[in-house]
C-alpha positions in Angstrom: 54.8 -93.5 -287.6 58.2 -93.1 -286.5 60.7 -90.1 -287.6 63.6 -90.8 -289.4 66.4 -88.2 -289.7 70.1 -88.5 -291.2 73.1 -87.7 -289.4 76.6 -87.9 -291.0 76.6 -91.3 -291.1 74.2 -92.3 -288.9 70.0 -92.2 -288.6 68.4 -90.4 -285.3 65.1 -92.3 -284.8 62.2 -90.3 -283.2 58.9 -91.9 -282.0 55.7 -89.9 -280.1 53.6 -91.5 -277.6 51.2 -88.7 -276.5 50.8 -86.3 -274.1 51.7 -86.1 -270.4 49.0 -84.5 -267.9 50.6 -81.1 -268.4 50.2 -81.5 -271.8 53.7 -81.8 -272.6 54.9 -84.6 -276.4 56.3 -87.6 -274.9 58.8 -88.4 -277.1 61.5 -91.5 -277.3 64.8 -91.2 -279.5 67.2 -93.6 -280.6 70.4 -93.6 -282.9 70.4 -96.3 -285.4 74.3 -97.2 -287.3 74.1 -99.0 -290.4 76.6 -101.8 -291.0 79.9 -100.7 -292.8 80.0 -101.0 -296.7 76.4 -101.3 -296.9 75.2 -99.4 -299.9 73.0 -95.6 -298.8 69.7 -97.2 -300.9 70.2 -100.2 -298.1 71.3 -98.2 -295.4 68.0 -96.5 -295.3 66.0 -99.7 -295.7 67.9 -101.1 -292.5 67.1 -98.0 -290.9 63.3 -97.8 -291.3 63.5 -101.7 -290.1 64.6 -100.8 -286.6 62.6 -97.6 -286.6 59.3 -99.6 -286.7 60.7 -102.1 -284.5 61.7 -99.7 -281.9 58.3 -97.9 -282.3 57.0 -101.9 -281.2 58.9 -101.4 -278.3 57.9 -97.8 -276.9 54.4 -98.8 -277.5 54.4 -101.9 -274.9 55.9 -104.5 -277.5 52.9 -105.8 -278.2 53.2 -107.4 -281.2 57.0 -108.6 -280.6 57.9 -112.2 -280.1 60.4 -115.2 -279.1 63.2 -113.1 -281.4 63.7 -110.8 -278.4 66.7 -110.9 -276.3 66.3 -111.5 -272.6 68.3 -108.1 -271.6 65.4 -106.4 -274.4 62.4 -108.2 -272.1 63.5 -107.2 -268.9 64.0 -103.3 -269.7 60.7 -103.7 -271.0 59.2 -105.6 -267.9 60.9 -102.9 -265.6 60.2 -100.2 -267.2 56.2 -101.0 -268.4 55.3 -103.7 -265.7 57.4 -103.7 -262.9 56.1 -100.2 -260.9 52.3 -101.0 -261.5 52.8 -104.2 -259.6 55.7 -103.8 -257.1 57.0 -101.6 -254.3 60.0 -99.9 -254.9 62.2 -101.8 -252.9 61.1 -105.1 -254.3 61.3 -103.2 -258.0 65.3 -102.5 -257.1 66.5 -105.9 -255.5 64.5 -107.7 -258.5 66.6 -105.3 -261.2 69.8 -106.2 -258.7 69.0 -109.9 -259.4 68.8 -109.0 -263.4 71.7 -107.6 -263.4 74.3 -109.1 -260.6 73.1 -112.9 -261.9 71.0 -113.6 -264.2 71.8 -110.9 -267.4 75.3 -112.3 -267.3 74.1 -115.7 -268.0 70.8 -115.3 -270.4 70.9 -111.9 -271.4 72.3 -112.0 -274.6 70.1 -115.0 -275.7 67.3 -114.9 -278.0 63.9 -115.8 -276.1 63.9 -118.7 -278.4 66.9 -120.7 -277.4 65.8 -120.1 -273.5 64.8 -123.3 -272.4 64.4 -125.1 -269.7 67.6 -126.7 -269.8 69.0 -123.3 -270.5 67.5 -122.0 -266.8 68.9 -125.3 -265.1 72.4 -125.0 -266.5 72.1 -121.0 -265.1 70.8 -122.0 -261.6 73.5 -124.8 -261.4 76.5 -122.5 -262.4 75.3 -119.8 -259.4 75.1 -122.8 -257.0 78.6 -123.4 -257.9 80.2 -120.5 -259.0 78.3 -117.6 -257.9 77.6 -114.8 -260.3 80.2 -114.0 -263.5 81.2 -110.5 -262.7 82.3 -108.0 -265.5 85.1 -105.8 -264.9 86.8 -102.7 -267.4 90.4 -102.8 -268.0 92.0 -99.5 -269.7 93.7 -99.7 -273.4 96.0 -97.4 -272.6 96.3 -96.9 -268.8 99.5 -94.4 -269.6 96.3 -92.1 -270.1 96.3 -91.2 -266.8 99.5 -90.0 -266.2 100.4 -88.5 -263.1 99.8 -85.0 -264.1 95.8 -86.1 -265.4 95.2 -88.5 -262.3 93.7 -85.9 -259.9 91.9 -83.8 -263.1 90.2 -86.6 -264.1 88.9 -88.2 -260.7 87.7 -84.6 -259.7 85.9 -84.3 -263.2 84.4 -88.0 -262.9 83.8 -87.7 -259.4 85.6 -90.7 -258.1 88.7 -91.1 -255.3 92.2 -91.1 -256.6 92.5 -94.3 -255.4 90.3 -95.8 -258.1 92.1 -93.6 -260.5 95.3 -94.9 -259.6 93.5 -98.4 -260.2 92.8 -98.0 -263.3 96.1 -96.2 -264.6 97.4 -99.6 -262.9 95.8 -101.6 -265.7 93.7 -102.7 -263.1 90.3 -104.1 -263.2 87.1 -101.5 -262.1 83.4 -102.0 -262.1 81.8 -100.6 -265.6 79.8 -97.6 -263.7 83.7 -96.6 -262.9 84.8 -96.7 -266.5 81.7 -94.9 -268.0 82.3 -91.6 -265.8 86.6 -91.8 -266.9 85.2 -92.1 -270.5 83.0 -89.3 -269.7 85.4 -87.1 -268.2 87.8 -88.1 -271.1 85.3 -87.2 -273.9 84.8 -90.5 -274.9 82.6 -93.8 -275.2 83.5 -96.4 -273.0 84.6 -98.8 -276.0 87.1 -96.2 -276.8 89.2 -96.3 -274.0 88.5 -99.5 -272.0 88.1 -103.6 -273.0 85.7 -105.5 -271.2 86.4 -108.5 -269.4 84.2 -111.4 -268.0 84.9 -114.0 -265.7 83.2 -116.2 -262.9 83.8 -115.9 -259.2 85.3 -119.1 -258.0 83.9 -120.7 -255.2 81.6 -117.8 -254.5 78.6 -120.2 -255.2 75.2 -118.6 -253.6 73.2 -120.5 -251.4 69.2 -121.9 -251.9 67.8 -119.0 -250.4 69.4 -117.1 -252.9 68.8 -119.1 -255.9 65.3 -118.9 -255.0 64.9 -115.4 -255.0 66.7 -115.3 -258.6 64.4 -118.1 -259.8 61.4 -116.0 -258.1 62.4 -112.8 -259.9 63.1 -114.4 -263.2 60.1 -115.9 -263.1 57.8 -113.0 -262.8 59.5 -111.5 -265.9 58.9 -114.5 -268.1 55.3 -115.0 -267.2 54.3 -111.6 -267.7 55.8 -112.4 -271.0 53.6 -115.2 -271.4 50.5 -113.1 -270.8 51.6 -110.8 -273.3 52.1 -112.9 -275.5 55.5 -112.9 -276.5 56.5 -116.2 -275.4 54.9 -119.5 -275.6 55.5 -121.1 -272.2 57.5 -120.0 -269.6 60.7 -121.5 -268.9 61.2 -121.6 -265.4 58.2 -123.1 -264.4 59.5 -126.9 -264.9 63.3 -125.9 -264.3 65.2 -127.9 -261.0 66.5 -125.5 -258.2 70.1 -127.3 -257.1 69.8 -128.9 -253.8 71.7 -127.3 -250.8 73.6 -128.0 -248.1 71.7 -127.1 -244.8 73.6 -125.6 -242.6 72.9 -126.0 -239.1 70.7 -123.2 -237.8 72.2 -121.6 -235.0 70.1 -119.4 -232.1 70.7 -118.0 -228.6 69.1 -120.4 -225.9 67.4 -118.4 -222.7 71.2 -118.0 -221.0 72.7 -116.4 -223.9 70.3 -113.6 -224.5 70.5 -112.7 -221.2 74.3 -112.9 -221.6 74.0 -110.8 -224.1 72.0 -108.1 -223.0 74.4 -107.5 -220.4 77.3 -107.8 -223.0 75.5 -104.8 -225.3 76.4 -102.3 -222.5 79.9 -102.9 -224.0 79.3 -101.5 -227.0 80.3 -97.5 -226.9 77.9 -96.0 -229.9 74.4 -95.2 -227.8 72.8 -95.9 -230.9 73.8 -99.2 -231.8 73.9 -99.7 -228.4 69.9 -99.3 -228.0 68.6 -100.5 -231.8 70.3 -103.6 -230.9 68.9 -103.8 -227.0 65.8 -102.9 -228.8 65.7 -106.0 -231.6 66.4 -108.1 -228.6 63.1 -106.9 -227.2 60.9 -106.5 -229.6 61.7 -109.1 -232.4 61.8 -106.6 -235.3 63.2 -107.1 -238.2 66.1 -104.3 -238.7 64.6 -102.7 -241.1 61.6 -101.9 -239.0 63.5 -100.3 -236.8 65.7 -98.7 -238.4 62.9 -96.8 -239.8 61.2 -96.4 -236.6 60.0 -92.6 -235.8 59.9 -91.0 -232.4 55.9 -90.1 -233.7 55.2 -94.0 -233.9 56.7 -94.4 -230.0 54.5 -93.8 -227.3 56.4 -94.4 -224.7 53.4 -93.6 -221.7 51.7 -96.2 -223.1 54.5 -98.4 -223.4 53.5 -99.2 -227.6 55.1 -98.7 -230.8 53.8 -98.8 -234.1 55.5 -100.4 -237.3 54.9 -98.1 -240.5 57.9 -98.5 -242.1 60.9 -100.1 -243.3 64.2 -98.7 -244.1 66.7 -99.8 -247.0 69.3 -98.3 -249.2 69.2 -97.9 -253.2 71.4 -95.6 -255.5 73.2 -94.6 -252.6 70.5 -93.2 -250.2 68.5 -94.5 -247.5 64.7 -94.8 -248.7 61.4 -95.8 -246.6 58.7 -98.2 -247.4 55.9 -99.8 -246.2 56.5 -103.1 -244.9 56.0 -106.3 -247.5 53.1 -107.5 -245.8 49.7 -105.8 -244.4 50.3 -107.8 -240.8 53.6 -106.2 -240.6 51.9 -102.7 -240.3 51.6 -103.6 -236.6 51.7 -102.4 -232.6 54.1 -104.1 -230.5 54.2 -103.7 -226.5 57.1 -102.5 -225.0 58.2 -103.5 -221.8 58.8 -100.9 -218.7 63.1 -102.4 -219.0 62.6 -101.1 -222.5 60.8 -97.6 -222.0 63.4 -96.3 -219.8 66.0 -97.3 -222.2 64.2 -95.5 -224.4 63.5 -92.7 -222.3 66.9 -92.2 -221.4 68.3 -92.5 -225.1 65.3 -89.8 -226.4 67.1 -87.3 -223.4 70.5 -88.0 -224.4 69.4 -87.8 -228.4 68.4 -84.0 -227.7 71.1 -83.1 -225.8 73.5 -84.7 -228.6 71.1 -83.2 -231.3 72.0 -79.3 -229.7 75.1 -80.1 -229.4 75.5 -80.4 -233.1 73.3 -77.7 -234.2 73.3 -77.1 -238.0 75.2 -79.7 -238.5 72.1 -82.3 -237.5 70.1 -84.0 -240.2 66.4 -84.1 -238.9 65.3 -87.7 -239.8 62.5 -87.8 -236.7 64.4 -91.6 -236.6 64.4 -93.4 -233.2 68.1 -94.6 -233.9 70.5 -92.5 -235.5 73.7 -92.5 -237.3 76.6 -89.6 -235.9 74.7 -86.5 -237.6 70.6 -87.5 -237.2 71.0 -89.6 -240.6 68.7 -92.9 -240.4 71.4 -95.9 -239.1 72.5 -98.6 -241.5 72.1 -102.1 -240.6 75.0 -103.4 -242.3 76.8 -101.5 -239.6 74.1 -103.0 -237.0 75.1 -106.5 -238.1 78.8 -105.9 -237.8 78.6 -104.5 -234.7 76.7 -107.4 -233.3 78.7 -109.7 -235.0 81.8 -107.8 -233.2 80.6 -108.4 -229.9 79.4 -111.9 -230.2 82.5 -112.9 -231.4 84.6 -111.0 -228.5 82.6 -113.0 -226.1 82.5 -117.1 -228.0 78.9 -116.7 -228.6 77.9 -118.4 -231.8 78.1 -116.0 -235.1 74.8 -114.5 -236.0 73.0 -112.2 -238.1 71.1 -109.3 -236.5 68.2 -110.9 -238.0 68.6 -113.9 -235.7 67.8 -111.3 -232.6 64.2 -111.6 -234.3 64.7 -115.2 -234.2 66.2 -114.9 -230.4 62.6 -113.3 -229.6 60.7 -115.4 -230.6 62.0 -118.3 -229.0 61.5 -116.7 -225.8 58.2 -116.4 -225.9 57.8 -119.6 -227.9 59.3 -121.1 -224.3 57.0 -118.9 -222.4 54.4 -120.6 -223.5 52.6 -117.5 -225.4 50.0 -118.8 -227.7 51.2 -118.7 -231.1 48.4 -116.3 -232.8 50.3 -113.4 -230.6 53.6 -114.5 -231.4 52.6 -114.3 -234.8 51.2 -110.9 -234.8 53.8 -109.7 -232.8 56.0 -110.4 -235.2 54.1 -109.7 -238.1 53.7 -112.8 -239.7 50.9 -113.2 -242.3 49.4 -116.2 -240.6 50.0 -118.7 -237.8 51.8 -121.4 -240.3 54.5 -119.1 -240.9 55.3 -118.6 -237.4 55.1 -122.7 -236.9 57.1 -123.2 -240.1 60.0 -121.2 -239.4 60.4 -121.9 -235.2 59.6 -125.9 -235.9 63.0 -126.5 -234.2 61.7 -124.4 -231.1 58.3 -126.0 -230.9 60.0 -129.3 -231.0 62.3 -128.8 -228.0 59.5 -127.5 -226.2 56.9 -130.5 -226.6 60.0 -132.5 -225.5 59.8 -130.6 -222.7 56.1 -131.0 -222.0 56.7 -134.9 -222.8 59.6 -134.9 -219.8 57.3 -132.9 -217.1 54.2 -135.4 -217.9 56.9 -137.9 -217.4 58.0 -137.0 -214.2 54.9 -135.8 -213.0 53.6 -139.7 -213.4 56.7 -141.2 -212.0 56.3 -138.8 -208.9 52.9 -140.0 -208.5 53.7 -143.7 -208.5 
């Protein structure tokens, strides 16, 4: 039964679920504030109400149904569901999702008065318009005067610059306006005024809509097992149709080309995660959280353990997505020396620094031994290729690049699959279709010729 205490004018709402393994109460606490003008007799009915119904929801909302809003299901889902069935990184991109698309559009709704038509009208307006961001816009920007301006971004831990934004008048993101309430004393109602509107012609792309659809998905059919909804309404929904863009590779001329273009580029350690994408077909990721332990460079082999990404502002590692992508990949001997050379000039770099280095064990650095990002990766490619009218690509497509080579080298497709960590061979086929094509039309032209040079 959940505890009920008055405070001034408000109701502080207690509810125990157990103990934790050290034998420590878990407890979860709310604050419930009746509706003005509302007699105390009625105050205290409204208040045991929502007590009970939050004590449904710290409990696992069992028993609650299509009344829910969607923004109520999802902290549920991600805080109940989510880490028991997925890895952290795909946990964080799916709350991303939530919160960058989909909450903007459905959160506020009832359960109820989601429907199918509901979910096409979202997926339609993100094909068109791309997400509706939110931005905070001060009451009284003359708040931050000039003498409070560099007070208040030290206390809220922000740059001036945004602080000067936002004594402006100008528009910030609400994590922005919830530390200048909190360094005013405040609640962010108090001193700012929200304001929505859509991104014109910012409309995401099928992939992208896909992985929203994906994502939403999973949240309402874990509903549906739970029974808190009665169908999910997704399932039947209609994904808008794209535009396919033409998909755009390096042939066999431009990857040499580009090899020989990377010694351009003056960071060593872009410089060799890029040389070393080229070679291996990783995917960035992979490499990026590639340790000198998982490189045996006698035997010319590396193994793939990890992937690196970024959440809440730090670099994090995880297994890879799939068990095929925990793999060995054969280096060449071009690639061992490069590698060779770059472990020398890593510890000669590394005492250079002294205390100053962060130990990461990483193959490929950033300046001070932090792991390397691979947004910088990308725009450093994107740099060169550019500089030398090559046709604009992601660092992804180096993976691509890869395995096009070999694809023209005739290597059977089992070990291009596994070298590239593929889950099965139909993958592999599915994605390099293009490249398979242009090489049976190959094998169609030498039979070709071979007959005519016989007759």
């Amino acid at each position: 039964m959940p505890s009920i205490k008055k405070r001034g004018d408000t109701y502080r709402i207690m509810v125990s679920l157990g103990y934790n393994m050290e034998g420590k109460q878990i407890r979860k606490t709310t604050t419930f504030t009746p509706p003005p003008n509302v007699t105390e007799k009625k105050a205290e009915k409204l208040a045991t109400a929502f007590a009970y119904e939050f004590e449904k929801k710290c409990m696992g909302m069992t028993n609650f149904n299509e009344n829910m809003r969607f923004s109520e299901l999802c902290e549920w889902y991600f805080e109940q569901i989510a880490p028991h069935k997925l890895k952290e990184r795909t946990l964080y991109t799916n709350k991303e999702l939530m919160k960058s698309y989909v909450l903007p559009y459905i959160g506020h709704l009832k359960l109820k008065d989601i429907t199918t038509a509901r979910i096409d009208e979202m997926l339609n307006h993100l094909h068109k318009r791309g997400k509706i961001s939110r931005f905070y816009i001060m009451k009284e920007p003359s708040l931050l005067g000039d003498g409070t301006r560099r007070p208040t971004a030290r206390k809220a831990g922000l740059s001036l610059g945004t602080i000067k934004t936002a004594a402006r008048g100008g528009r910030v993101s609400k994590a922005t306006a919830e530390k200048i309430a909190v360094a005013f004393g405040k609640k962010l109602n108090d001193l700012f005024v929200e304001e929505e509107r859509p991104e014109k012609d910012r409309g995401i792309d099928s992939t992208s809509i896909a992985r929203v659809r994906t994502a939403t998905s999973s949240i309402f059919s874990t509903a549906l097992k739970k029974d808190i909804i009665w169908k999910n309404p997704v399932v039947h929904a209609t994904s808008p149709r794209g535009t396919e863009k033409e998909k755009l590779f390096l042939d066999d001329k431009q990857c040499k080309q580009l090899l020989k273009y990377l010694e351009e580029v003056p960071n060593n350690n872009a410089r060799v995660a890029l040389t070393t994408l080229m070679y291996t077909g990783m995917r960035s990721g992979e490499l990026c959280g590639l340790h000198w332990k998982d490189v045996d460079l006698e035997r010319g082999t590396l193994h793939v353990r990890y992937t690196l990404y970024r959440a809440d502002g730090q670099y994090k590692l995880s297994t890879p997505k799939t068990k095929s992508s925990l793999r060995m990949i054969a280096i060449p001997a071009e690639l061992i020396t490069i590698l060779e050379e770059h472990k020398k000039w890593q510890e000669e770099y590394k005492e250079s620094l002294g205390s100053k280095w962060i130990e990461r064990g990483a193959v490929v650095t950033g300046m001070e031994g932090e792991y390397i990002s691979g947004v910088y990766l990308n725009a450093t490619l994107k740099k060169l290729l550019k500089k030398h009218d090559l046709p604009d690509l992601h660092v992804h497509d180096l993976r691509h690049a890869n395995a096009s080579l070999l694809i023209n080298a005739g290597v059977p497709v089992k070990f291009i699959s596994e070298h590239l960590g593929h889950s099965n061979t139909k993958t592999t086929e599915d994605i390099y279709a293009h490249v398979y094509n242009a090489t049976a039309e190959k094998v169609a032209s030498a039979i070709s010729q071979a007959l005519d040079d016989v007759m």
